[in-house]
N, CA and C atoms as an extended XYZ file, in Angstrom:
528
Properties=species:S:1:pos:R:3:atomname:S:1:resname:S:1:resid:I:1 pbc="F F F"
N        73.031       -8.191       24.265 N   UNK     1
C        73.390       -9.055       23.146 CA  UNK     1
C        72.225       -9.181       22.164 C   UNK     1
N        71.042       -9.721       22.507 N   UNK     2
C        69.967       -9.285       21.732 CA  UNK     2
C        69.662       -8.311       21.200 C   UNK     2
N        69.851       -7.214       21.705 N   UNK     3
C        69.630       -5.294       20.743 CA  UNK     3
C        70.822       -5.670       19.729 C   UNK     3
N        71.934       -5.694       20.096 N   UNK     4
C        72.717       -6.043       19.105 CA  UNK     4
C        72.825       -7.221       18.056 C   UNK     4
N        72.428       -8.495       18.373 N   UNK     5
C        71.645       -8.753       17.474 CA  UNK     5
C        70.668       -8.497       16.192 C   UNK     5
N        69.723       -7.881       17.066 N   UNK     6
C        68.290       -7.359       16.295 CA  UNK     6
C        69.172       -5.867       15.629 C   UNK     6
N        69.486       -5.570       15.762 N   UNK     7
C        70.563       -4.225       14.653 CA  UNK     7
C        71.152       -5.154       14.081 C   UNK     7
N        71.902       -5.662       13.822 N   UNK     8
C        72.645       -6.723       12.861 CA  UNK     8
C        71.652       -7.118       11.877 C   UNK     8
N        70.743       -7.884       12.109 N   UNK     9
C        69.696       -8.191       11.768 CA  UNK     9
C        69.274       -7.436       10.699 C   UNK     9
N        68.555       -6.472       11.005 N   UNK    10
C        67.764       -4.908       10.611 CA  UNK    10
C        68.804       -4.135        9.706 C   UNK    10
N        70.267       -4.347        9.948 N   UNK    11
C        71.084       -3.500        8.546 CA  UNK    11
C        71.424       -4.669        7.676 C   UNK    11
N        71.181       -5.577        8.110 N   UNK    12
C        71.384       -6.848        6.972 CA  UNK    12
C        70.131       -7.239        6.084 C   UNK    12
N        69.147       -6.640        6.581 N   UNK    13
C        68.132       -6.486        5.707 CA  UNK    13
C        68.133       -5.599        5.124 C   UNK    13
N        68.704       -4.828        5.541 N   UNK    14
C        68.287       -3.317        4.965 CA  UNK    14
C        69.572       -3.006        3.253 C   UNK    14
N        70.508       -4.027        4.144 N   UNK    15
C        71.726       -4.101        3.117 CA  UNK    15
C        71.043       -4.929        1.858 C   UNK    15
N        70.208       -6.020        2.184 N   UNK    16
C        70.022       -7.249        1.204 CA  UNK    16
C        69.083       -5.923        0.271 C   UNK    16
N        67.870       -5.548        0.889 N   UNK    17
C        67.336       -4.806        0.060 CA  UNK    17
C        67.766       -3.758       -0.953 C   UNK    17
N        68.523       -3.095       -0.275 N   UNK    18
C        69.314       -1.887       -1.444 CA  UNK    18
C        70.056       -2.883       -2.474 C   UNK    18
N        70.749       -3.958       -2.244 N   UNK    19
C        71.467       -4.652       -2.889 CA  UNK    19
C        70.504       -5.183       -4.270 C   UNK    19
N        69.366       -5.746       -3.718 N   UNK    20
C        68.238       -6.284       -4.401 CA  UNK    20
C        67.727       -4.865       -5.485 C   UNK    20
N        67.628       -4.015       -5.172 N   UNK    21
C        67.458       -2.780       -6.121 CA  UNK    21
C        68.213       -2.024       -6.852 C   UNK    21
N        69.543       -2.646       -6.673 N   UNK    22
C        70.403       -2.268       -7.968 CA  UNK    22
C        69.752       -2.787       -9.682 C   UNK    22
N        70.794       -2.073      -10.643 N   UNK    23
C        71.015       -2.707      -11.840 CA  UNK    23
C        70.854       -4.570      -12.037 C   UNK    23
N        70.315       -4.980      -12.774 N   UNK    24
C        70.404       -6.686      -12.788 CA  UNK    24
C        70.306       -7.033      -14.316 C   UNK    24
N        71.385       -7.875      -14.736 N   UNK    25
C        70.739       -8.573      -15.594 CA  UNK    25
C        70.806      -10.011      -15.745 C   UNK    25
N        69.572      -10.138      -16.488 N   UNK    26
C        69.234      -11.795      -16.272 CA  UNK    26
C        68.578      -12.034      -18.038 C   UNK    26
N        68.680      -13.411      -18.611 N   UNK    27
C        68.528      -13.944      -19.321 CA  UNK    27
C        67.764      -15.605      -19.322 C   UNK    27
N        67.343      -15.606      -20.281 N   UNK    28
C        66.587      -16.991      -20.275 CA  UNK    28
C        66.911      -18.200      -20.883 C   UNK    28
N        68.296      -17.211      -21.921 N   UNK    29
C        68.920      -18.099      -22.541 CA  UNK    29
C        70.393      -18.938      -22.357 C   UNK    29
N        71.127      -17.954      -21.880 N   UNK    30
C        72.199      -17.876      -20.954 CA  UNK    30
C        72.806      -19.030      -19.971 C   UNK    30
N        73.072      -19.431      -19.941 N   UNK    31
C        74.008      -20.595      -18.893 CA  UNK    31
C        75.372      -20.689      -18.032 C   UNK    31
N        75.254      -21.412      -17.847 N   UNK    32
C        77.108      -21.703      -17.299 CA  UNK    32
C        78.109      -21.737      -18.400 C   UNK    32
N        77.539      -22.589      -19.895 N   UNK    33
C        77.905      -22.550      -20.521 CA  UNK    33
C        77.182      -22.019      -21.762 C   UNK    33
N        77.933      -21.724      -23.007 N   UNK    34
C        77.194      -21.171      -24.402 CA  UNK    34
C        76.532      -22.506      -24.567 C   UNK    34
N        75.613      -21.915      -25.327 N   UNK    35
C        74.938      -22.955      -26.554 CA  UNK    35
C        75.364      -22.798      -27.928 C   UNK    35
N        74.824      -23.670      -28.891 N   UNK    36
C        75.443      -24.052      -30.223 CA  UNK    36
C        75.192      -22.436      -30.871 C   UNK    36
N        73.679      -22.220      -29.994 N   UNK    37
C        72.763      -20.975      -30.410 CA  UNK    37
C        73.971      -19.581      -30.547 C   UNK    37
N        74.998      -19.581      -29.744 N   UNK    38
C        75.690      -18.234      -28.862 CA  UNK    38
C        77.192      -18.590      -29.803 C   UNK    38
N        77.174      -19.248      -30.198 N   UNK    39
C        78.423      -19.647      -30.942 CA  UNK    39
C        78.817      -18.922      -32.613 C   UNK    39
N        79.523      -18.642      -33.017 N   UNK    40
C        80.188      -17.704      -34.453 CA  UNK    40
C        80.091      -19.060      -35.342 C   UNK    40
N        79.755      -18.390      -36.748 N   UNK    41
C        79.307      -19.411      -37.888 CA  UNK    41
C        80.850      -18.482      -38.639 C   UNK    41
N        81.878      -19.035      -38.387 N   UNK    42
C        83.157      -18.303      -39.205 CA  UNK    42
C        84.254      -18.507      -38.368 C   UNK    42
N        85.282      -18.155      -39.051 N   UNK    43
C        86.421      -18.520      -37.913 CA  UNK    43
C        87.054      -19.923      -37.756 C   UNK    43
N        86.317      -21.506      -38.138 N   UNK    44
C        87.031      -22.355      -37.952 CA  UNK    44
C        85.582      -22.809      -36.827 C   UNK    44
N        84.639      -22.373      -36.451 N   UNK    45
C        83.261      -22.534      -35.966 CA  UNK    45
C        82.011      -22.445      -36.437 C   UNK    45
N        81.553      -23.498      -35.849 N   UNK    46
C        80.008      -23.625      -36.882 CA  UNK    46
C        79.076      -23.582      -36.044 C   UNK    46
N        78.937      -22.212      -35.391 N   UNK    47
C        77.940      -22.289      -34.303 CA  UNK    47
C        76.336      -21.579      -34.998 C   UNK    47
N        75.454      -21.168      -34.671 N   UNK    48
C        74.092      -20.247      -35.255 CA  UNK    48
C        74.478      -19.024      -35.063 C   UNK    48
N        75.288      -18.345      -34.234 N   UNK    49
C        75.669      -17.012      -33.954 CA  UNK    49
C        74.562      -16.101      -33.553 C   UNK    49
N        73.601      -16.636      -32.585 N   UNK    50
C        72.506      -15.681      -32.789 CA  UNK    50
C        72.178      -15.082      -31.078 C   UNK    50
N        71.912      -13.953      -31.374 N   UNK    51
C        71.975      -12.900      -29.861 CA  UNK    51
C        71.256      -13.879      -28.702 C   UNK    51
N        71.556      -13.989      -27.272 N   UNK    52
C        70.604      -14.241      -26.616 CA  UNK    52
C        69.569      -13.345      -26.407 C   UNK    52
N        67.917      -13.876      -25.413 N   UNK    53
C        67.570      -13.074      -24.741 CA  UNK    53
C        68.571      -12.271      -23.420 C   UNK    53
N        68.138      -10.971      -23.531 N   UNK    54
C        68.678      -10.522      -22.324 CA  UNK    54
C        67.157       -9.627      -21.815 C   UNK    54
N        67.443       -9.317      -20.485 N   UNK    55
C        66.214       -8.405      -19.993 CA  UNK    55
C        67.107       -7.748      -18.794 C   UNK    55
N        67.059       -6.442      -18.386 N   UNK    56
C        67.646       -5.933      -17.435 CA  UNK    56
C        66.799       -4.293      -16.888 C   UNK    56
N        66.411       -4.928      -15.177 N   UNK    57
C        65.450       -4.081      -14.579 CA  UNK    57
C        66.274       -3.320      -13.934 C   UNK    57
N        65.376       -2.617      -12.719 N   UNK    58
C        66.317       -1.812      -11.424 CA  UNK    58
C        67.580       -0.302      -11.695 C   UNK    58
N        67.165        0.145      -13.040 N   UNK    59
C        68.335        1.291      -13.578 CA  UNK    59
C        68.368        2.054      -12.690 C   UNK    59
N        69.254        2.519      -12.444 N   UNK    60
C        69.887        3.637      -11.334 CA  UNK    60
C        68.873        5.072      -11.519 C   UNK    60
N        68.547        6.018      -10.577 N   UNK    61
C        68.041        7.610      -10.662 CA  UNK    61
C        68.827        8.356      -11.899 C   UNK    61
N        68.568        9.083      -12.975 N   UNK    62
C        69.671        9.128      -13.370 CA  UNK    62
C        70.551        9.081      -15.165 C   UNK    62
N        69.721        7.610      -15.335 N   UNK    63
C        69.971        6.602      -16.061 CA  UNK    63
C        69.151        7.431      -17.695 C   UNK    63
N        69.952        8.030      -18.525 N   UNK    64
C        69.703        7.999      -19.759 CA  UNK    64
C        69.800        7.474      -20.917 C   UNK    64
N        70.082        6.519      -20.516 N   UNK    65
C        70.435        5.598      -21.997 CA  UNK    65
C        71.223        4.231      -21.250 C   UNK    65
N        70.822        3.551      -22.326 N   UNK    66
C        71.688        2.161      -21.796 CA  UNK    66
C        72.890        1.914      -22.942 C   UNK    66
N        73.848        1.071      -22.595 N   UNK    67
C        75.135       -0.003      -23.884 CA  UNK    67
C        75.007       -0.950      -23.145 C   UNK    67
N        75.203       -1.915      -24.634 N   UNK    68
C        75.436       -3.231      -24.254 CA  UNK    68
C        76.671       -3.941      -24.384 C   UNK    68
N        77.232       -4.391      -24.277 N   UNK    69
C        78.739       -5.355      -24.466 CA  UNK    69
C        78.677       -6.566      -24.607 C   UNK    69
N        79.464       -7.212      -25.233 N   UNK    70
C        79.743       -8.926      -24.755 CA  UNK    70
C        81.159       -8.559      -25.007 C   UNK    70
N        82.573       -9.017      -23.789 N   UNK    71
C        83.392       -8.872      -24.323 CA  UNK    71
C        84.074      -10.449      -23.365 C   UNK    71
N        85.556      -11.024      -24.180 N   UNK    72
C        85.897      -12.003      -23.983 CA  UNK    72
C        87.319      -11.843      -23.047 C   UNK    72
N        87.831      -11.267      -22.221 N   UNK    73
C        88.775      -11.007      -21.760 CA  UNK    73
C        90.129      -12.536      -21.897 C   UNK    73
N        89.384      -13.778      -22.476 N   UNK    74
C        90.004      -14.488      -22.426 CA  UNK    74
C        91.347      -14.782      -23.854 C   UNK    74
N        90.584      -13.912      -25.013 N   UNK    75
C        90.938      -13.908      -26.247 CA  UNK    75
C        92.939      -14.132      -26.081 C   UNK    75
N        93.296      -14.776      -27.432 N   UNK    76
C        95.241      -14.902      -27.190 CA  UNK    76
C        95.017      -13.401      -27.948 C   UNK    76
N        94.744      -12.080      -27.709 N   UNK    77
C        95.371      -10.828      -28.346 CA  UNK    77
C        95.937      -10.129      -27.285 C   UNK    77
N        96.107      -10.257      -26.079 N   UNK    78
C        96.759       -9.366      -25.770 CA  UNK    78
C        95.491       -7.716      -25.003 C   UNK    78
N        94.673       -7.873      -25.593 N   UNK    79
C        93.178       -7.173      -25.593 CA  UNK    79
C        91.943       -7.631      -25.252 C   UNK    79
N        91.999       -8.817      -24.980 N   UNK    80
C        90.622       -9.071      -25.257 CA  UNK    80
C        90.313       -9.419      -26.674 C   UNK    80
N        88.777       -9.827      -26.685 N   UNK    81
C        87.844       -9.705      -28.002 CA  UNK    81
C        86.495       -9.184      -27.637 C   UNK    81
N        86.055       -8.128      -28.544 N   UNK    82
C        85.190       -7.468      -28.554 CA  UNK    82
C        83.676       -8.465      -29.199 C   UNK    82
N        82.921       -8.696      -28.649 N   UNK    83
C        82.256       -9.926      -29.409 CA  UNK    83
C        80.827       -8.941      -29.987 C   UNK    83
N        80.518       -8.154      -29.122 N   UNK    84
C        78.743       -6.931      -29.560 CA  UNK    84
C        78.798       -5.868      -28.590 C   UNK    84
N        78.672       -4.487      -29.182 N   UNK    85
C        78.615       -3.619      -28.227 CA  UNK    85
C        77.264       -2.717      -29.114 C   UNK    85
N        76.320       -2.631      -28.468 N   UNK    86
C        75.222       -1.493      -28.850 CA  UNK    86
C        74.866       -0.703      -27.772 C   UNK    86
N        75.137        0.677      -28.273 N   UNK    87
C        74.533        1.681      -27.163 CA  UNK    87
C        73.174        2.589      -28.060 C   UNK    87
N        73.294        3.998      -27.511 N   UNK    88
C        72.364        4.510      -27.673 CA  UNK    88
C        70.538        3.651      -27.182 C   UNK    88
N        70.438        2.955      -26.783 N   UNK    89
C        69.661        2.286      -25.960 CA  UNK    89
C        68.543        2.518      -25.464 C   UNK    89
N        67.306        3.214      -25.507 N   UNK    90
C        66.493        4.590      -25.006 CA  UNK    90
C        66.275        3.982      -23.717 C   UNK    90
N        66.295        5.115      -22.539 N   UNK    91
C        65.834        4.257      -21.327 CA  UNK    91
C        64.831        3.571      -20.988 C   UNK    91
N        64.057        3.413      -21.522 N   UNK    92
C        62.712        2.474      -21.670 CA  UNK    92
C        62.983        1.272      -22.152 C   UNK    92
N        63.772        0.998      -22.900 N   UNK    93
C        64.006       -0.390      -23.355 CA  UNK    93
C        64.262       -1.256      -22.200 C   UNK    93
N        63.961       -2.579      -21.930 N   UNK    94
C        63.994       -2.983      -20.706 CA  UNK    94
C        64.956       -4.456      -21.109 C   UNK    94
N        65.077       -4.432      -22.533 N   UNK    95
C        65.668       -6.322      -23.189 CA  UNK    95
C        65.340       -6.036      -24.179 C   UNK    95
N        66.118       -7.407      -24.928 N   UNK    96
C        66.732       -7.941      -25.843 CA  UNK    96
C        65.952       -9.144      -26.286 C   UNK    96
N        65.051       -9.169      -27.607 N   UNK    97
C        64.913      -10.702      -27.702 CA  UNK    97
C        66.130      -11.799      -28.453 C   UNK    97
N        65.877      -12.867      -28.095 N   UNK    98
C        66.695      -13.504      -28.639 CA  UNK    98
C        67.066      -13.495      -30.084 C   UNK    98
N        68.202      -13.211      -30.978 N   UNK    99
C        68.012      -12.477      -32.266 CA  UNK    99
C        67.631      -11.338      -32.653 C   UNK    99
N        67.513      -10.341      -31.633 N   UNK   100
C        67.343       -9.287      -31.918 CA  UNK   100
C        67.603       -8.848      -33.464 C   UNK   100
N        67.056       -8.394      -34.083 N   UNK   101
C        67.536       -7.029      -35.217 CA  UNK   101
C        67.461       -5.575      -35.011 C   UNK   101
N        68.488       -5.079      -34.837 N   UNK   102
C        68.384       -3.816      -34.394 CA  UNK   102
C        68.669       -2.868      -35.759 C   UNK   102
N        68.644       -3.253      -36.695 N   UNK   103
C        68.810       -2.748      -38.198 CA  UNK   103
C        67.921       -1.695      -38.159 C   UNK   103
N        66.403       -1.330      -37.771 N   UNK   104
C        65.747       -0.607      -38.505 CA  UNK   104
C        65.578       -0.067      -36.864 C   UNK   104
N        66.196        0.300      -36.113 N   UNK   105
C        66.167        1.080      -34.488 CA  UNK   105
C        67.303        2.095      -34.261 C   UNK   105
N        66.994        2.903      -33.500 N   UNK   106
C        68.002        4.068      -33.463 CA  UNK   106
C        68.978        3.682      -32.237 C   UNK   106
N        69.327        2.391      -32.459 N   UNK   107
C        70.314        2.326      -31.336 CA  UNK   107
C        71.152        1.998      -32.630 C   UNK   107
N        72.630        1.704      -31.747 N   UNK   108
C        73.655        2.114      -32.666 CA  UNK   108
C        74.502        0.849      -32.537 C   UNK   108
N        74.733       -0.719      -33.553 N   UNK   109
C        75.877       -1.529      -33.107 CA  UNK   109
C        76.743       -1.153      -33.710 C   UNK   109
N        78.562       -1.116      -32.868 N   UNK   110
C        79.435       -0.940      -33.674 CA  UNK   110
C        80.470       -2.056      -33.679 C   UNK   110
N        81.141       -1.473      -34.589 N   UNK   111
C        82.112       -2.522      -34.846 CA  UNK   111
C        82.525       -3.419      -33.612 C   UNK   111
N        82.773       -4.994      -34.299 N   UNK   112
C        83.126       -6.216      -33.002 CA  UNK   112
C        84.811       -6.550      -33.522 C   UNK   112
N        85.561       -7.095      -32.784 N   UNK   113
C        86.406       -7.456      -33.252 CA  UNK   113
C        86.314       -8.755      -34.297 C   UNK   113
N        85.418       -9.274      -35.165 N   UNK   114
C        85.632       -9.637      -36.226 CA  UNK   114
C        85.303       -8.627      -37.303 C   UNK   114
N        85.479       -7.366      -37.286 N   UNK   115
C        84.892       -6.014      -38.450 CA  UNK   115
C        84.478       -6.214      -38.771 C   UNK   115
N        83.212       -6.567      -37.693 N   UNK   116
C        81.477       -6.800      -38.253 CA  UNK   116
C        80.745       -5.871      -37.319 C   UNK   116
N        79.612       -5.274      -37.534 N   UNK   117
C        78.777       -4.673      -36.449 CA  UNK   117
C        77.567       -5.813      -36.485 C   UNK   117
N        77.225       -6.115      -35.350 N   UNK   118
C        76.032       -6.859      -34.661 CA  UNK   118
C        76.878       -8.070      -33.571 C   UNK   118
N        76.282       -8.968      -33.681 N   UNK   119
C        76.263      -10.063      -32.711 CA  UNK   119
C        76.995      -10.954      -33.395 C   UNK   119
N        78.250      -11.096      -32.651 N   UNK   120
C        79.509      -11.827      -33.107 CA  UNK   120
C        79.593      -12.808      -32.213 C   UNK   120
N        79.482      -14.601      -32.110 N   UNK   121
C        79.104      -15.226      -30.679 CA  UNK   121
C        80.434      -16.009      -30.466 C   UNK   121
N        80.999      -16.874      -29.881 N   UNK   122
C        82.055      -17.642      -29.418 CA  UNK   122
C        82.591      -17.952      -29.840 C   UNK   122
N        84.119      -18.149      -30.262 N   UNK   123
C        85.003      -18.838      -31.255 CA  UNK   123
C        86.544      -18.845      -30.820 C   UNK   123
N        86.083      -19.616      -29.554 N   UNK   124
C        87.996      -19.469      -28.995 CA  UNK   124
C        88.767      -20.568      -29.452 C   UNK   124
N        89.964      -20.286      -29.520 N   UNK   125
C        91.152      -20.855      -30.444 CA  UNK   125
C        90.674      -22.409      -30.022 C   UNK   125
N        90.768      -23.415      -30.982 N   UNK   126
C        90.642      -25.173      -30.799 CA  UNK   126
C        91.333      -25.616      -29.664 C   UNK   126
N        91.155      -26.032      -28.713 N   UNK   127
C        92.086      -26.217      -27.517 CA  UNK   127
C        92.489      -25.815      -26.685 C   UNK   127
N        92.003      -24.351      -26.997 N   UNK   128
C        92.215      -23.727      -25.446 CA  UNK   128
C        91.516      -23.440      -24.291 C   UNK   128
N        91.903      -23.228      -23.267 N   UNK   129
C        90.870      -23.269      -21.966 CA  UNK   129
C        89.348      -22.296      -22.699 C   UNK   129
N        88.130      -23.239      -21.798 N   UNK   130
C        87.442      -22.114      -21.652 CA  UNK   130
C        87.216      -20.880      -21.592 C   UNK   130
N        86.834      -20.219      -22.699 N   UNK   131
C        86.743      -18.944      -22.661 CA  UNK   131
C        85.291      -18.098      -21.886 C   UNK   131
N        85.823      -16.793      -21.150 N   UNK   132
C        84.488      -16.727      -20.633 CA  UNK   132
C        84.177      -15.139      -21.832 C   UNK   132
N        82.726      -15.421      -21.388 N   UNK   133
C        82.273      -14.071      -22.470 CA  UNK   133
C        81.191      -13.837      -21.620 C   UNK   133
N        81.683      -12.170      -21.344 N   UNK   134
C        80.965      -11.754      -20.714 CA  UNK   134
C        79.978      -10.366      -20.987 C   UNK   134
N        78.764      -10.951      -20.427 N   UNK   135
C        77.679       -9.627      -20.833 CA  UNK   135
C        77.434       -8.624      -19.939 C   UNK   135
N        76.831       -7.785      -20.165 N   UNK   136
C        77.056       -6.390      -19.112 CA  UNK   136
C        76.268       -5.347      -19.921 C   UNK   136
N        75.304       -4.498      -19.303 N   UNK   137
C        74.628       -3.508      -19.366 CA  UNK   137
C        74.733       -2.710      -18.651 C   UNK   137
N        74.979       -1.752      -18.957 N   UNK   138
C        75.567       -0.534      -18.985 CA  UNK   138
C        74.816        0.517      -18.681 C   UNK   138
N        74.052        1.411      -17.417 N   UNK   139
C        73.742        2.138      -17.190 CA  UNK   139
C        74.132        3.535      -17.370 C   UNK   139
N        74.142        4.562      -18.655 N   UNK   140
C        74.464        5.900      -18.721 CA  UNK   140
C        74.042        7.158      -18.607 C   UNK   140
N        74.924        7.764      -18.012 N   UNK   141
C        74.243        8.977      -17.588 CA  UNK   141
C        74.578       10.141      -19.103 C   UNK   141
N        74.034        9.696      -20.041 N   UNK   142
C        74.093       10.656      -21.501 CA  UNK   142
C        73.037        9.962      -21.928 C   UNK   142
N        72.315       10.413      -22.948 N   UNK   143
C        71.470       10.490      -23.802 CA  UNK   143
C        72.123        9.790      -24.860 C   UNK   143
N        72.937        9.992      -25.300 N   UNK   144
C        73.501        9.327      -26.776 CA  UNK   144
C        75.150        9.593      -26.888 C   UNK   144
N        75.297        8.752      -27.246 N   UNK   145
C        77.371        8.814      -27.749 CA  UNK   145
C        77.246        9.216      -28.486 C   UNK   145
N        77.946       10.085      -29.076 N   UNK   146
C        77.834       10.815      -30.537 CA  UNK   146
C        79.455        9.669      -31.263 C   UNK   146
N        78.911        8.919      -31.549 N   UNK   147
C        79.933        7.578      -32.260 CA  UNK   147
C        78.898        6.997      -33.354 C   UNK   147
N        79.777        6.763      -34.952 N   UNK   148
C        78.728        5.725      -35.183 CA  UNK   148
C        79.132        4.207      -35.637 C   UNK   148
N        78.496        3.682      -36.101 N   UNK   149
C        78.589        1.875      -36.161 CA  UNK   149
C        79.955        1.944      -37.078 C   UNK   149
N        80.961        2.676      -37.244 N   UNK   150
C        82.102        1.970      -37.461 CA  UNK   150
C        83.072        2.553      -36.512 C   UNK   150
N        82.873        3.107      -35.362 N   UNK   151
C        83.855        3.504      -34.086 CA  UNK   151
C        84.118        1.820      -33.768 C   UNK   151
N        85.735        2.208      -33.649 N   UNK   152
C        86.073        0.940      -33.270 CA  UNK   152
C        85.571        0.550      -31.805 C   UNK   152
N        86.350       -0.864      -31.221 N   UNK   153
C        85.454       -1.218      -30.073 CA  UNK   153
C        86.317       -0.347      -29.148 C   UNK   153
N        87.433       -0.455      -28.901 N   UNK   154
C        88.329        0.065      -27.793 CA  UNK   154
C        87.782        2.105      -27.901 C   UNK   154
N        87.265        2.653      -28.728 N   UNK   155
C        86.760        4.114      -28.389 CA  UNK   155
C        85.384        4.072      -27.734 C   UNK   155
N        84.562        3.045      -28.340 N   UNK   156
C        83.024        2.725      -27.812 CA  UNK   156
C        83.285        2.292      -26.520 C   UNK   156
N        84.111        1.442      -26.028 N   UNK   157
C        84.182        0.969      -24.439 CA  UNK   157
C        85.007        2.338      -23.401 C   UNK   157
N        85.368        3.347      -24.421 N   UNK   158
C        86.082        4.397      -24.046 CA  UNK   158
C        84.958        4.899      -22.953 C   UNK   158
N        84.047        5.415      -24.454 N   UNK   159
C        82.885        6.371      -24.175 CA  UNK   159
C        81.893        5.896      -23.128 C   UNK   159
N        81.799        4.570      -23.238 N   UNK   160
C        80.814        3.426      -22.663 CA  UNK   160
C        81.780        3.881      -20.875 C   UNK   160
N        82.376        3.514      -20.494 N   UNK   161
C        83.159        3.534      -19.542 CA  UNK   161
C        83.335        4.870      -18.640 C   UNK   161
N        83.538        6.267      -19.615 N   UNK   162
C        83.276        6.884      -19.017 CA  UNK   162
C        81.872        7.513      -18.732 C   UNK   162
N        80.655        7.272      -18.874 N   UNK   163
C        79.182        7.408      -18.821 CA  UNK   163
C        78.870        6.577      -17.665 C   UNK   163
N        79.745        5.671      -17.321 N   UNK   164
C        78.896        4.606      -16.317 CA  UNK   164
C        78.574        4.817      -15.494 C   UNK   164
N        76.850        4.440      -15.005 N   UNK   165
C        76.523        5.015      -13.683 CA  UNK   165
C        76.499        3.662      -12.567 C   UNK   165
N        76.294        2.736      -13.303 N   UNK   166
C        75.654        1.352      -13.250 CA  UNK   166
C        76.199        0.540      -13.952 C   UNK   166
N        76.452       -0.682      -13.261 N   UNK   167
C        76.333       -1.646      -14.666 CA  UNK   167
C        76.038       -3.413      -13.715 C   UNK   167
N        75.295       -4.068      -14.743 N   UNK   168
C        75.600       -5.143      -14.114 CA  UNK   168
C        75.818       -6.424      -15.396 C   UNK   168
N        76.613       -7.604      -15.390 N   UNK   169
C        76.959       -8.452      -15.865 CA  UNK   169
C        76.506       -9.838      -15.446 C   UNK   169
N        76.500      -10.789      -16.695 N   UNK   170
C        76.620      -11.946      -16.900 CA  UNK   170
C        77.622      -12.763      -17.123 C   UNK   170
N        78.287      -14.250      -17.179 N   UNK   171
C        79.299      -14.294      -17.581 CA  UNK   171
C        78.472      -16.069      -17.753 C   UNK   171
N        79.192      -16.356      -19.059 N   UNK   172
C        79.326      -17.559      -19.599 CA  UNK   172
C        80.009      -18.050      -20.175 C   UNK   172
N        80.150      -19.796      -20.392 N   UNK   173
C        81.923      -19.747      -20.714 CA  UNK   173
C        81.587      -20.573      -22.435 C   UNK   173
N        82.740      -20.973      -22.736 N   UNK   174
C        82.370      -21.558      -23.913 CA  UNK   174
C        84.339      -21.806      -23.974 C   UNK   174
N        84.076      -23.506      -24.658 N   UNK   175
C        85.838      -23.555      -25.568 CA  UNK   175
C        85.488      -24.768      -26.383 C   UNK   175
N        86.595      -25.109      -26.776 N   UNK   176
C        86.621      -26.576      -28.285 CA  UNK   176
C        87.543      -26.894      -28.472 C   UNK   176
């Protein structure tokens, strides 16, 4: 009973560790819930609309490029809402500061479902449940999407989707 034990033991460590060396992402800004900060200045909302920090270690063997997402699966379309998707990503990049400008960088934002490219933040219908919006980085095994900042979102999550080697997510909620 003890050998068996001590093996239990020993692959449950061994499990925690590989687990521990995946993809991760983590933020500083991020919560259970949005802030005023993460919220859309349009729409019937008067939030700052401005990117969180994100930082994400542990990329898979492999890993040529990163995308980023925020998408809202909670949206009334039928689709979702596409809230920021940037790829092209160089694998060295490790995060995101808060507000990022990615204007003068060779990564690529494209279109959000408000037909805007950049950082589009929370704005679910007045009254309805909590919406969650969720973040996710995207581990790819390509160098670059050949897409540019006006590919809609549903071809970018195409391309994004099929590249994936990795990915890991955040999720935060937000409603009004």
């Amino acid at each position: 009973m003890k050998k068996i034990l001590s093996t239990l033991f020993v692959l449950g460590a061994l499990t925690s560790h590989a687990m521990a060396e995946g993809l991760t992402l983590t933020s500083k800004d991020l919560k259970g819930q949005l802030s005023i900060n993460e919220v859309f200045n349009g729409f019937g909302c008067t939030g700052k609309n401005i990117s969180p920090e994100l930082s994400w270690a542990n990329a898979p063997k492999g890993t040529k490029s990163f995308a980023l997402t925020v998408y809202d699966p909670d949206a009334p379309t039928g689709s979702g809402w596409w809230h920021w998707l940037v790829f092209n990503i160089e694998p060295n990049v490790k995060g995101f500061i808060q507000g990022v400008d990615l204007s003068k960088s060779t990564m690529v934002e494209s279109l959000t479902d408000f037909g805007k490219t950049g950082f589009g933040g929370a704005c679910p219908p007045k009254g309805d449940k909590a919406h969650q919006y969720i973040f996710t980085i995207h581990a790819l095994d390509i160098e670059k999407l050949e897409l540019k900042s006006d590919a809609n979102p549903a071809l970018v999550g195409y391309y994004i989707n099929a590249h994936t080697i990795s990915k890991a997510s955040l999720i935060s909620y937000y409603g009004r």
